[in-house]
N, C-alpha and C positions, 0 to 999 in steps of 0.2 A: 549527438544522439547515442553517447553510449552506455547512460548509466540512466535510470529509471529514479527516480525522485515521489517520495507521496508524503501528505501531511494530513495531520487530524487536527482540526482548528473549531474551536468552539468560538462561533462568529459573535455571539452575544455579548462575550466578556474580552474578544479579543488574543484568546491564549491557544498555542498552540500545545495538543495533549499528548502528540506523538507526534515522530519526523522518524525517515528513515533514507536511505538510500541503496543501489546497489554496488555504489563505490566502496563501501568498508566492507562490504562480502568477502571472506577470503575463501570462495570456492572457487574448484576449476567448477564450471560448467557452462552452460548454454549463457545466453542473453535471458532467453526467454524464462530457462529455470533458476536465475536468478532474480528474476522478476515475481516466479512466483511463490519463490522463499521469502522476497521482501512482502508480500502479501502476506503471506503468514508472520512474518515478524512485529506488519503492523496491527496485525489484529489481537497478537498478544500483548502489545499498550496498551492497546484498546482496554481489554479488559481490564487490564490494569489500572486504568480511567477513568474504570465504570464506564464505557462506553460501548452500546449496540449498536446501534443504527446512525450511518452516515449517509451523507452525498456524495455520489463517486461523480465527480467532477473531472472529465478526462482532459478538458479546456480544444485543444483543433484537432488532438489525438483521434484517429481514426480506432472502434473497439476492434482492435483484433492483432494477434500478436503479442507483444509484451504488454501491452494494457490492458489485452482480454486475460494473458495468462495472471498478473498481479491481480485484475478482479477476482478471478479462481483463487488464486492462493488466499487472497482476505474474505472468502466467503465461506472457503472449508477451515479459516481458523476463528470460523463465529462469525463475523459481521455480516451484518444486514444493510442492503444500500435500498 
């Protein structure tokens, strides 16, 4: 549990549009504020994508903490869940 994982997958065709992690981060900081850098990182795929609006799929994740701070970070870099 120490690295935060998110994907953008276009379930239609099968392809995934973004991937990120916060293992390749080479920031010092938090857990949490790297989490919601990777939020913002995915969100600029996103656009990159052409992509607005997803499903934020947390899967047993409880929202709060590093799941709620990545939803922040990908919702002030644009995305709409």
């Amino acid at each position: 549990n120490q690295h935060v994982w998110a994907h953008i997958i276009d379930d239609l065709h099968g392809k995934t549009l973004a991937s990120g992690n916060t293992k390749v981060l080479k920031t010092k900081s938090t857990k949490t504020e790297k989490a919601y850098t990777l939020g913002q990182e995915i969100a600029k795929m996103a656009k990159t994508a052409k992509v607005t609006h997803v499903r934020f799929d947390r899967g047993l994740s409880s929202y709060h903490g590093r799941v709620e701070s990545f939803a922040k970070g990908a919702r002030d870099g644009g995305l709409k869940f």
